[in-house]
N, C-alpha and C positions, 0 to 999 in steps of 0.2 A: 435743058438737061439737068436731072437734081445732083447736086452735090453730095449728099447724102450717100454712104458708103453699108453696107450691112442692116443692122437695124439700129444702132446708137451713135456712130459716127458720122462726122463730117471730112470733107477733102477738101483741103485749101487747094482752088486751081493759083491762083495768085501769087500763094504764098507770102501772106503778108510781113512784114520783116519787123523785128525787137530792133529799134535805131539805137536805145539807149535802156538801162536799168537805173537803178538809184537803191541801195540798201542803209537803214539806221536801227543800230541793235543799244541797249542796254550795257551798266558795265559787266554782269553775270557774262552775257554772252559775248564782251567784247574781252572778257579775257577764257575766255573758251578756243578748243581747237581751229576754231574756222576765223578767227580775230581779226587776220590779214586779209579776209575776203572784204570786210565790210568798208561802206564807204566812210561813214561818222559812225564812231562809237561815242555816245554820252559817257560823262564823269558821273550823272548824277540820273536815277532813276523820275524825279520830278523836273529833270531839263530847265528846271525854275520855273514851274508853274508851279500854280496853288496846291492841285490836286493830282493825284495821277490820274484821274480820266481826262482834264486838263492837258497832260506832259502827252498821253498816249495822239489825242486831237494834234499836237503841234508836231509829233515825228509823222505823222501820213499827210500832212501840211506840208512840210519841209520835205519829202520824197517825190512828193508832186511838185512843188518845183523847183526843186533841183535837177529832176532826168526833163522836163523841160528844158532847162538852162543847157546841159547836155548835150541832148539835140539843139542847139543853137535855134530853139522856136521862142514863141510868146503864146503866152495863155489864149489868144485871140487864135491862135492854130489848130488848137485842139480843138475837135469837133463834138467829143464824149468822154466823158471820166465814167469809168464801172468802179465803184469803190466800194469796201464795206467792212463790218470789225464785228466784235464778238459782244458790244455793250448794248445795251437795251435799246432798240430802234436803230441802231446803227450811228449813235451819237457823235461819235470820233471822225467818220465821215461826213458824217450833214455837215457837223462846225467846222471840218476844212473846206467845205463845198462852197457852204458860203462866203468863203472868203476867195472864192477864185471865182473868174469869170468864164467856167465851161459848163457846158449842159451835162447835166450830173445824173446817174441812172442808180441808186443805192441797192447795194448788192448783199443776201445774208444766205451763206451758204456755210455759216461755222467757219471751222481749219480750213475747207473748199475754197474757198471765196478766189485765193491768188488765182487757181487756173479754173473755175468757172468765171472770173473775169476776166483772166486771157482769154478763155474761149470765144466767149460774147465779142470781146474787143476787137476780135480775128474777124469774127464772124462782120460785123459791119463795115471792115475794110476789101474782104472778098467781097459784099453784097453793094460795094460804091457807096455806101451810105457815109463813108467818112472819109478822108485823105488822113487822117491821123486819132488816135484815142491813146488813153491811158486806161490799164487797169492795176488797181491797185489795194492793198488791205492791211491792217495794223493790228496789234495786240497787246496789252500789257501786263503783267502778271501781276501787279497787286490791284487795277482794276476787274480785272477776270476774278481774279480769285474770292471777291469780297461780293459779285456778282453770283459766282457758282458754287460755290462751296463756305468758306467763313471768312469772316472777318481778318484781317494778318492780327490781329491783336487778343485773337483766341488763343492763340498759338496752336492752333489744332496739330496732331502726331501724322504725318504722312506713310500712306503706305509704300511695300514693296515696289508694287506696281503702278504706283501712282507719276505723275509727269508734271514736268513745270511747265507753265506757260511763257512763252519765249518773250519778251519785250520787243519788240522791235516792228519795222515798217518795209515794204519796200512795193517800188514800183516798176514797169516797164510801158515805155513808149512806142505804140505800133504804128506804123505807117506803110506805104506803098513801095518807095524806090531805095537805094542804095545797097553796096553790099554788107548785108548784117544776116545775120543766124535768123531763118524764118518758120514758120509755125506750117505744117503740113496737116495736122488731122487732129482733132476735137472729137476726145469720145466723152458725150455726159453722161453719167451716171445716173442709178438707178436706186431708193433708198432701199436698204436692207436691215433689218433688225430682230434679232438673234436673242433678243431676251436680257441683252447686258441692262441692268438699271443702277450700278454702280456708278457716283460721277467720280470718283476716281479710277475706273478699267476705261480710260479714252481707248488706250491700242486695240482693247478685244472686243469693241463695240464698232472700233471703225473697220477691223480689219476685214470683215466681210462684205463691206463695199468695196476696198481697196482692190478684193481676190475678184470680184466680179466683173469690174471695171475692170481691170488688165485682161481679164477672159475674153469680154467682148469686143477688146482693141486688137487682140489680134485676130479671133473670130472676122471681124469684120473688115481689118485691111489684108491679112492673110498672113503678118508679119507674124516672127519670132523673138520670143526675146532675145536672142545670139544677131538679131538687127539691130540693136540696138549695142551703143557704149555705157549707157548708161541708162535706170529705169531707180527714179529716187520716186518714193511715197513719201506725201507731207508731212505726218508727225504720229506715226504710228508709235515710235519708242520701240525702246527692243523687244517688249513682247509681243506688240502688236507686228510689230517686221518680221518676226519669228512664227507667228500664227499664218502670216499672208505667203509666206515664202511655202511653208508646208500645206496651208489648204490647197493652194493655186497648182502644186505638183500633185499634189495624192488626187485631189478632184479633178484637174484638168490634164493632168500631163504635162504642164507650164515649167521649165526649172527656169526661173529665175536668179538663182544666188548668184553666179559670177560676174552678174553686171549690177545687182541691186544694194540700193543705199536707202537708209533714211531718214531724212532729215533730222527728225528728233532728237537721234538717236546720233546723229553724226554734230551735230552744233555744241553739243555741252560733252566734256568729259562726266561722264553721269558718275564715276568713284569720286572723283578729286572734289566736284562742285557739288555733289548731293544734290544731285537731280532723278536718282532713282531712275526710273525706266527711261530718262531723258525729255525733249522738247514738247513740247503741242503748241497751240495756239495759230490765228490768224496766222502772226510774224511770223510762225516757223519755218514753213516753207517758201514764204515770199521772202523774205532774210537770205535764206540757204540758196533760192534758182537764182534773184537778183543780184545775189552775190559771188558765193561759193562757183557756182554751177553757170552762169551767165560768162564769168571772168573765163571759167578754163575752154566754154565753147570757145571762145574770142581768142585762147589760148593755142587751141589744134587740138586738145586731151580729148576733147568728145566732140563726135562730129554727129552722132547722131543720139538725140536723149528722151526719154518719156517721163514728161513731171507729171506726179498723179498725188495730187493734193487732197487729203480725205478731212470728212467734217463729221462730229457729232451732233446730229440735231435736237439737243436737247434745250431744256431753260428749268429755269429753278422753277416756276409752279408746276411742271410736269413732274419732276423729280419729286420733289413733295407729294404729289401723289399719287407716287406709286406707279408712273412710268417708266418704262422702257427707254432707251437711247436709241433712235434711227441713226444710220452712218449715212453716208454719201460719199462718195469719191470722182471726180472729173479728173479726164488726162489729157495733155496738150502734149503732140510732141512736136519736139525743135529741131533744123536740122542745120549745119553749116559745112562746109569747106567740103564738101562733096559724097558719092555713095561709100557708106563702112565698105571695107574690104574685109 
């Protein structure tokens, strides 16, 4: 019988289960609203490495195993690492990958990556193929930034709309048995792109994946967003959360607003810290579910949640010449302590 639910979804019969999370942010966002989520906040944005793609390599190192450690496993248990970042070939992962002994699968789905590597990770624990995986992704803001747009030593002017990249890492450990908050349905995304070729409008280039991807999650399980407690996108920023909230009613009928959050846009006070529209990056979202939003499942605050982590697919020689930004967005939801009432 296929798993396969509509046309983009999947059904966890299994219900594979989160045994443990692991979050490591930056001190920007460790002294941000969400501060008391995280597990390690750094003193220092180079963690004492030489370089910050360096510091960024050793916090998605350090996240992997530590939710190892967590789950009271060994490296020898995991059967699959899905990892990936936002640095040219996925460099921050391969140099942690090397240094652990799991079969490593490198993943590059932009800001996506946290929940199209849950998904994948889901996916191979429903299909036997593992008794346990990790997925996992990092980000660092003055690596990114010297990658996508300038140099920190330009001092380029930041716009309006523009977002910071979140520093930080984080991970989740899936497996088979116990009681933990477990993963029901995998909707992957489809890319969309809308004409944005600005690299600073990340929100308004992802946000039409973001509205699509939510269309066809419930299109295809037949749920509502009032099923859900909670329905957080990855790092849309306030404009881009503000675009998804109203295309997704005007176009679908969808209201989202009494249960949606997101991420970007909830991790930095964007006045106080001069982060302008708020969050992006890898870490955004994997920070905030590993964190913020793993804790209050665990909590009883939300028993039933949709993370829809959205990605820009772009890169700097496409931008040079004159393309376009594709979005992407994947959604994984989570459910724990029983049906919402």
């Amino acid at each position: 019988m296929s798993k396969r639910i509509g046309i983009q979804t999947v059904k966890f019969e299994t219900k594979p289960k989160i045994i443990a999370a692991e979050s490591i942010v930056g001190p920007k966002e460790g002294a941000g609203p969400l501060k008391d989520y995280f597990d390690i906040i750094l003193s220092d944005d180079l963690n004492g490495k030489e370089s910050f793609e360096k510091a960024e390599c050793s916090m998605i190192y350090n996240v992997i195993t530590e939710v190892i450690r967590k789950a009271k496993l060994k490296e020898t248990d995991i059967d699959f690492l899905f990892a990936g970042d936002l640095l040219n070939q996925i460099s921050s992962s391969n140099f942690a990958a090397r240094e652990l002994e799991i079969p490593f699968y490198g993943l590059y789905g932009a800001c996506s990556t946290m929940t199209e590597s849950l998904g994948i990770a889901a996916m191979t624990i429903e299909g036997e193929f593992a008794d346990h995986a990790i997925a996992a992704t990092s980000s660092h803001f003055s690596s990114s930034e010297r990658q996508f747009r300038f140099p920190l030593e330009f001092g380029s002017q930041r716009k309006p709309n523009s977002q910071w990249t979140v520093t930080g890492a984080g991970a989740m450990l899936l497996g088979r048995k116990g009681d933990h908050p477990c993963i029901t349905y995998a909707t992957t995304g489809k890319v969309k792109d809308y004409g944005i070729s600005s690299p600073d409008s990340m929100g308004e280039a992802m946000a039409p994946a973001a509205v699509d991807t939510l269309k066809q999650h419930f299109k295809d399980t037949g749920r509502k967003p009032t099923d859900y407690d909670l329905i957080a996108t990855g790092d849309l920023g306030k404009v881009g959360r503000q675009i998804t909230a109203e295309l997704l009613k005007k176009e679908y009928g969808y209201d989202i607003s009494n249960v949606y959050m997101d991420c970007g846009e909830k991790i930095f006070d964007c006045e106080k810290q001069n982060t302008n529209s708020g969050g992006s990056g890898c870490g955004c979202s994997a920070v905030v579910d590993c964190g913020y939003i793993y804790k209050n499942i665990l909590k009883g605050k939300y028993k039933k949640v949709l993370l829809v982590s959205t990605g820009a697919l772009m890169s700097t020689t496409a931008t040079l010449q004159g393309e376009s930004i594709p979005g992407i967005a994947h959604a994984v939801s989570i459910e724990f302590g029983g049906v919402k009432k």
